[in-house]
Structure formats: structure tokens, C-alpha cells
C-alpha positions in Angstrom: 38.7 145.9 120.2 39.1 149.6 121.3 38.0 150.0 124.8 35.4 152.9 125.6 33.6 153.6 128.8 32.2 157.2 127.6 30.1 158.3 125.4 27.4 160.7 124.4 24.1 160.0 122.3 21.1 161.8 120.5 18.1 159.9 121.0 14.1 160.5 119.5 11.7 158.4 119.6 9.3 158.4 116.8 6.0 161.0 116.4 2.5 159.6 116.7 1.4 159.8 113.5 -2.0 161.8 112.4 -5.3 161.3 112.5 -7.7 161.2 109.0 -10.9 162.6 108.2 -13.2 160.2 105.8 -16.5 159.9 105.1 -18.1 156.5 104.1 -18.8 156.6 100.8 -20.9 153.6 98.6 -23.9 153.2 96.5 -27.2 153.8 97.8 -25.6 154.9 101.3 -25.0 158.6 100.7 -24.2 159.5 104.6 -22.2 156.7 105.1 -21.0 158.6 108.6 -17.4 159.6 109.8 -14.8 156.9 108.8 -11.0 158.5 109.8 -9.2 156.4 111.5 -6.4 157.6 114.2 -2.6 157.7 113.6 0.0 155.2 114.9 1.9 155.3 118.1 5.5 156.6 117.1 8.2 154.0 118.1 10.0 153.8 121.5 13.6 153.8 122.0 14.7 151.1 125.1 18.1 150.5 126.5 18.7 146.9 126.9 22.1 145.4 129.3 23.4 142.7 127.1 26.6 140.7 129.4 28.2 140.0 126.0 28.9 143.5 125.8 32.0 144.9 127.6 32.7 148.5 125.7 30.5 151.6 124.5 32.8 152.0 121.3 29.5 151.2 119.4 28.4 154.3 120.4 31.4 156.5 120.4 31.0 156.7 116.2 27.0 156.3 115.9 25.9 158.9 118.2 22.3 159.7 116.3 19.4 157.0 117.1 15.9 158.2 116.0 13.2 155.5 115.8 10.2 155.6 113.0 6.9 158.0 113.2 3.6 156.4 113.2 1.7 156.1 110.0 -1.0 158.4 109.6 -4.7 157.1 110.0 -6.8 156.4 106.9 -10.4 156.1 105.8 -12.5 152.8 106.1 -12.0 153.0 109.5 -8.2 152.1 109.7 -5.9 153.3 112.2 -2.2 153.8 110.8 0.8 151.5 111.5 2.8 152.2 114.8 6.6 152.9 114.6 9.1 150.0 115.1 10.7 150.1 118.4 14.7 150.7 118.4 16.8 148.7 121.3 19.8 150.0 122.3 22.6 147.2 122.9 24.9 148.3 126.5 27.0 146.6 128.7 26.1 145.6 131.8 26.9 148.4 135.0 26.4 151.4 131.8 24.6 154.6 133.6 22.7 156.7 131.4 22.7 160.5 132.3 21.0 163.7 131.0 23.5 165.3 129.3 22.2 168.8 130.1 21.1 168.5 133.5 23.4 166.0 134.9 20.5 164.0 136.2 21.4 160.4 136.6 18.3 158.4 134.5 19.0 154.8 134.6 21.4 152.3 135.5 21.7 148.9 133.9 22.5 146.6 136.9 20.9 143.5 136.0 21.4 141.2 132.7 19.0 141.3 130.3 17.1 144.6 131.9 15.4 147.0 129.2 14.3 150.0 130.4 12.0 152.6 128.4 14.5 155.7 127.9 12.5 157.6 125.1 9.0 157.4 124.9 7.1 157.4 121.2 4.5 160.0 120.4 0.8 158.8 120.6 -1.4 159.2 117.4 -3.7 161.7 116.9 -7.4 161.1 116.5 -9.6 160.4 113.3 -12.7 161.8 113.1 -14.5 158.8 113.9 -14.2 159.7 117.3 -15.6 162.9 117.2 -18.7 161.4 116.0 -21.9 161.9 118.5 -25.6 162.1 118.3 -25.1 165.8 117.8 -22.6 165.9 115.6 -23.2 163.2 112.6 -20.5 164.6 110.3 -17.3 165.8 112.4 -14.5 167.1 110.4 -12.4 167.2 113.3 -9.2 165.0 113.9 -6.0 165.9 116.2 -2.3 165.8 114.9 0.1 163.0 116.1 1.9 163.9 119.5 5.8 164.4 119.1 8.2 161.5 120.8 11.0 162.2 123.4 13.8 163.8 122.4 16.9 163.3 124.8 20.8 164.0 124.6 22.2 161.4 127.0 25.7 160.6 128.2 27.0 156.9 128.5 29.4 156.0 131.6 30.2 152.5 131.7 31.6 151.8 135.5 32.3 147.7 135.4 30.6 145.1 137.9 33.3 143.4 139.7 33.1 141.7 142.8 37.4 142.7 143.2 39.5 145.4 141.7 42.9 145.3 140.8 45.1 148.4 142.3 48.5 149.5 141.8 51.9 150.7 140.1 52.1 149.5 136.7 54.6 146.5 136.1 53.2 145.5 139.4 52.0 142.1 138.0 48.5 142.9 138.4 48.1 141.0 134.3 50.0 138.2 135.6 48.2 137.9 138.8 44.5 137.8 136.8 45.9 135.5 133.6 46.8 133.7 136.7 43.5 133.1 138.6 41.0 133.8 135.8 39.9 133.3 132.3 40.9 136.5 131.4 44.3 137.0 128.9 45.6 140.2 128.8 48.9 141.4 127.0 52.0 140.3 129.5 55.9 141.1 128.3 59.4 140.6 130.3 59.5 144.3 129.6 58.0 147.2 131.6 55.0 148.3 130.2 51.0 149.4 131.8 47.6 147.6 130.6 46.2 150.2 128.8 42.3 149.6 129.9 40.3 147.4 132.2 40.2 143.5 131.8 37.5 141.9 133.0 38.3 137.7 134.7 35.9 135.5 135.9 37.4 133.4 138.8 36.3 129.7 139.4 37.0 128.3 142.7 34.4 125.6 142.9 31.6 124.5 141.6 29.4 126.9 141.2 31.7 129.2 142.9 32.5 132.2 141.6 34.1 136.0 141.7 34.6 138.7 138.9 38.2 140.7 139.2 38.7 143.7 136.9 42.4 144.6 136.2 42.9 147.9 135.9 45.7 150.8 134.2 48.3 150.9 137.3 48.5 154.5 138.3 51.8 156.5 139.1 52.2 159.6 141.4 51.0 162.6 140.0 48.0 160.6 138.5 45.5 164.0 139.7 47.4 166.3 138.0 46.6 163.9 134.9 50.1 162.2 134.6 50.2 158.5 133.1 46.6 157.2 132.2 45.2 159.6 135.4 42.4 158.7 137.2 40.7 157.6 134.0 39.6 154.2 134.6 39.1 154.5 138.5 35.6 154.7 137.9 36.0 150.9 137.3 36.6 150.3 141.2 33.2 152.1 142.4 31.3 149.1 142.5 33.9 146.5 143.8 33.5 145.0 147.0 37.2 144.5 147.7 40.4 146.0 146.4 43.5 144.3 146.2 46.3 146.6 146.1 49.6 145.1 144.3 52.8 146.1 145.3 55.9 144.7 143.3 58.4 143.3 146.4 61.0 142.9 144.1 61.4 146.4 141.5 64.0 146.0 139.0 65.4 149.1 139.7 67.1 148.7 143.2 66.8 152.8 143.6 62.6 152.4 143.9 61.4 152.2 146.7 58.4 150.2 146.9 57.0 151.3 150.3 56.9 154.6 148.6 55.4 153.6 145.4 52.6 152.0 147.8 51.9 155.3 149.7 51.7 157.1 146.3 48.5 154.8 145.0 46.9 155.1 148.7 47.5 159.1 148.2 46.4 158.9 144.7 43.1 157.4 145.7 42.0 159.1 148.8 42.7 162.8 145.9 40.4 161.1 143.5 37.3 159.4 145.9 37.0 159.0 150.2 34.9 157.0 149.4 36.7 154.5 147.2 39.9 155.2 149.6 37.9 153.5 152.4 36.6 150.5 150.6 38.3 147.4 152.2 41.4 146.9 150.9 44.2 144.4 151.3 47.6 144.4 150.5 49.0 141.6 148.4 53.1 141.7 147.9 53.7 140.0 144.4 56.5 138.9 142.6 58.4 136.7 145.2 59.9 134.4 143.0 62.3 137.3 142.7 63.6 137.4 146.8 66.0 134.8 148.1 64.0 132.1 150.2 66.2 133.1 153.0 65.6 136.8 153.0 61.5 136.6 152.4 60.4 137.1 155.5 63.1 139.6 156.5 61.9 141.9 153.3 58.1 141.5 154.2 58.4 142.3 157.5 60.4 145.5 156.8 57.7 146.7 154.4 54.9 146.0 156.6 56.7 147.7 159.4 57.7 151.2 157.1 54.0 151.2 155.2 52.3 150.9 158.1 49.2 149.1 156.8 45.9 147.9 158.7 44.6 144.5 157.3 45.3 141.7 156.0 48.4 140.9 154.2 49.4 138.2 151.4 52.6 136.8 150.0 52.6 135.6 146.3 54.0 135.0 143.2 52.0 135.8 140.4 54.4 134.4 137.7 54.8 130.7 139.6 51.1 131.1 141.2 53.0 130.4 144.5 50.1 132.0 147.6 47.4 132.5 144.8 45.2 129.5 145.8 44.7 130.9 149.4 44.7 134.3 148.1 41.2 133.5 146.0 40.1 131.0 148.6 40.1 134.3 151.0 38.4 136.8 148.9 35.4 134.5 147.7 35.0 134.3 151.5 34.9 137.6 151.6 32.4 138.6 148.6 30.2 135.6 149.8 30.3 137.2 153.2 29.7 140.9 151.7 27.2 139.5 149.2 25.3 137.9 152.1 25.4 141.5 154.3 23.7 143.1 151.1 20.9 140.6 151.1 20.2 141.7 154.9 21.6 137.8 156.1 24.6 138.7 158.9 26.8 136.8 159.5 30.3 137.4 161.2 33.5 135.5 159.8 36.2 135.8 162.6 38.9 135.0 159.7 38.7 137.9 158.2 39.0 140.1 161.0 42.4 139.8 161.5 44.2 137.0 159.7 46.5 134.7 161.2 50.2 134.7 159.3 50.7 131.6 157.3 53.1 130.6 154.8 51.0 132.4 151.6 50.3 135.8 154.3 51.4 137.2 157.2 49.1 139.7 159.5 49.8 143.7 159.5 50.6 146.0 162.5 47.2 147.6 163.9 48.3 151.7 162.5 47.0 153.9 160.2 48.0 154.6 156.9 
């Protein structure tokens, strides 16, 4: 299934229908009295968050939604029919904006939330109610009020608890096919994910993270080289990034301390804000150093990228490091989650982590 995570729609919500003038007419009763009933409500449009929905490609070739009118009102006193309502299908995290003013409207957040986005036109009146004691036989009624008409524009930005950042070929596939339930396409050949992949990670019973794997970006990813910054969106709503760095590149000439400072520069040119989310660095791909040399080649990278926070050792490919690694970031969300909710609570582990076999601690410097 294409991936889409854009997309703009023409909504209207149905007219009220009209109101009827009728008079009662039967034998014997020759001023029966005012009998028009009123029109029917036209039909709202609502945007519901379904969680088995991951893309907007629906809505990329079906861009026109228009829900019914109301039926007008007719005599005997009977009111018309109201418009059937239309509900719109979106993933969870989708944002719904006014195209023309760049208003943000709604955000689906929460599964199952339906939120009224077009609003259907009342029906007019009948002239039953115009009847009074003054005014036996009104021939008034009122025409059906016209529904919403919106152009809106669809950004889907993903819910993760952790976001995968990095080079491509830096394993980040391997790393969630890993840890998650989540299969992506994964060669022996170099090659990038071409969009977000979404992994639910189980670390207990009832425990539970969300990681979203992402395009890797490549220096020069402003000026629009590679995929861009198109799918960095995707990392807005994360509470932790994990950037990947591959230790081992299998071109000896790359350096990867340089490929590292490239994503950091790459972020900070696309959001602060995202560039000063918590971030750690996790060094992939060991498997492919010497057992002697490991600690030698971490150590120099640490000490030329200059990073503050914690630091992990892995290997994706033989899931060497990978327990401790997820044990430490559902820590972490837990700990975040619990913050949000107003509940503090301080976790000394994370504020610097002691080095271990599966991580090692980082000098206290700025990037």
C-alpha cells in the first residue's frame, strides 16, 4: 500500500431542506387550517480516527465528499427526511487544517474520536408554524439553510512513543524487524526505507512502546536532496529519538562521526524544536568490529562526536545490546508518560547511564 501523509479535500455538508405550505383539506371540514410541514436537517460530515488506518492515500484520489440535502417538508403535517450523515475514515495523529486560512481545526489524537467538521443545514419552516390566533391561514414558510462548505488539508504526523533517526543503510529496518512486529523491506545491499513504518514493541505484559522507522536522511537533506525533510514530521510527537549511526560503513573512506554531525545539522535546519528533543545515540552494526577492537572504535567516536547522553552498543542483525536498549527506553516513555499526567517522578538511571557491556556513558560537551 502506497504511503500518503498529505492530502487535500472538498467537503459540504448537506442543505436543510424546505419548508411546505398545505392546507387541510376533507369533506365537511372546508378550513381545515395550515398543514406544511418543515424541511429536513441536511446531513453532517464527521471525521472519525480509526487505529486500523495508517495512510491518507484514500483521500489522495477521492478528494470531493458532499453529504445528502434534507427532504423538503410536505402537507398532512409531515416534516421531510433529514440527510444521511457521511463519516470520514483517518488515521490516528491526522490534523485537519483550513486550506485557505491555515487555521489548524482538529486533531485526531484519540482512537475512535469523531469530531463534527461540517455542519448540515437546518430545515426551513412549514407554514404550520406561522399559524396564530391572528393569522388562521399563513402562506408563509422559510427555505432550507445551506450546510458548511470547507476545503481542508490532511497532514498525517504518526503517534510514536520513539523515532528512528539516521543515515540510510544505518540499520534502523533491521533494528525495528528486530524489537517489534513491524516487517519492513531489508536487503544485503544498500538501499533507504522509502516511508515510515510503524512497530509495536512488547516488553512485558502489558508493556508496551510504539517506534516509527523512518527514511534516513543524507547531508544536503534542506536543499531537498534524498527523500528531504519529508517524513520528519513523523518525529514531532515522539518522546525520544534514537539516532543510529552505522559503526562499521562498508566504505572504509566514510566517516561515520561525520555522517552523525550531518543528521544533527540536518535537524536543528529543519525544527529547534525537534533538534532538542531527547535524543540518544545508539552505535549499530557491531557484529561487523573485531571483539578486540570494540571498545577502542567506540571510544574514539564518542570522543570526536562529542555527544551528551546516553550511549548504546548493538547489533541489530544478531540483536546483541537490543534487550537493554528497549528495557531503557520503556523506562523512559513510562517515566515521560507519567510527567505528562502531572505524577513526578525522578529516575536517577537515566540521568547519566553507567557503561555496561550493551552501552557505555558519553563525555559531558556539546554537540
Amino acid at each position: 500500500m502506497k504511503f500518503v501523509d498529505e492530502a487535500f479535500i472538498d467537503i459540504g455538508a448537506g442543505d436543510g431542506g424546505s419548508g411546505c405550505v398545505s392546507f387541510r383539506h376533507e369533506k365537511y371540514k372546508e378550513f381545515g387550517g395550515p398543514n406544511g410541514g418543515d424541511g429536513g436537517r441536511g446531513g453532517h460530515i464527521y471525521a472519525a480516527a480509526d487505529v486500523n488506518l495508517n495512510t491518507l492515500v484514500d483521500y489522495r484520489f477521492s478528494r470531493r465528499h458532499q453529504a445528502r440535502n434534507g427532504e423538503h417538508g410536505m402537507g398532512s403535517d409531515m416534516f421531510g427526511a433529514k440527510g444521511d450523515d457521511v463519516v470520514l475514515k483517518m488515521p490516528l495523529g491526522t490534523i485537519l487544517t483550513d486550506a485557505e486560512t491555515g487555521e489548524i481545526l482538529y486533531e485526531l489524537l484519540v482512537p475512535g474520536e469523531q469530531v463534527l467538521i461540517a455542519k448540515g443545514g437546518d430545515g426551513g419552516f412549514g407554514n404550520l408554524r406561522f399559524k396564530s390566533s391572528t393569522n388562521r391561514a399563513p402562506r408563509s414558510k422559510t427555505p432550507g439553510w445551506p450546510g458548511d462548505k470547507k476545503s481542508l488539508k490532511l497532514e498525517l504526523k504518526v503517534l510514536a512513543d520513539v523515532g528512528l533517526l539516521g543515515m540510510p543503510n544505518a540499520g534502523k529496518s533491521t533494528f525495528i524487524t528486530a524489537v517489534s512486529n513491524a516487517r519492513p523491506r531489508i536487503a544485503d545491499y544498500p538501499f533507504t526505507t522509502l516511508h515510515p513504518n510503524l512497530g509495536v514493541v512488547r516488553v512485558g505484559p502489558e508493556q508496551s512502546f510504539v517506534v516509527a522507522d523512518l527514511p534516513g536522511l543524507i547531508e544536503g537533506a534542506s536543499e531537498g536532496a534524498g527523500l528531504g525533510h519529508l517524513f520528519l514530521r513523523h518525529l514531532q510527537r515522539t518522546r525520544l529519538l534514537l539516532h543510529i549511526v552505522d559503526i562499521a560503513p562498508f566504505d572504509d573512506a566514510v566517516d561515520p562521526v561525520a555522517q552523525a554531525k550531518a543528521i544533527v545539522g540536518e535537524l536543528k535546519k529543519y525544527d529547534s524544536a525537534l533538534h532538542d528533543k531527547p535524543r540518544w545515540l545508539v552505535l549499530n552494526k557491531l557484529d561487523m568490529v573485531a571483539a578486540d577492537s570494540r571498545d577502542a572504535v567506540v571510544k574514539d567516536f564518542v570522543k570526536r562526536f562529542k555527544f551528551k547522553g546516553p550511549v548504546f552498543q548493538i547489533s541489530a542483525l544478531t540483536r546483541e545490546g537490543c534487550e537493554t536498549l528497549i528495557r531503557a527506553i520503556y523506562e523512559h516513555v513510562k517515566q515521560v508518560q507519567k510527567s505528562e499526567q502531572g505524577v513526578e517522578e525522578v529516575d536517577p538511571r537515566f540521568a547519566a547511564l553507567p557503561p555496561d557491556s550493551a552501552q557505555t556513558s558519553a563525555p559531558q560537551s556539546s554537540e
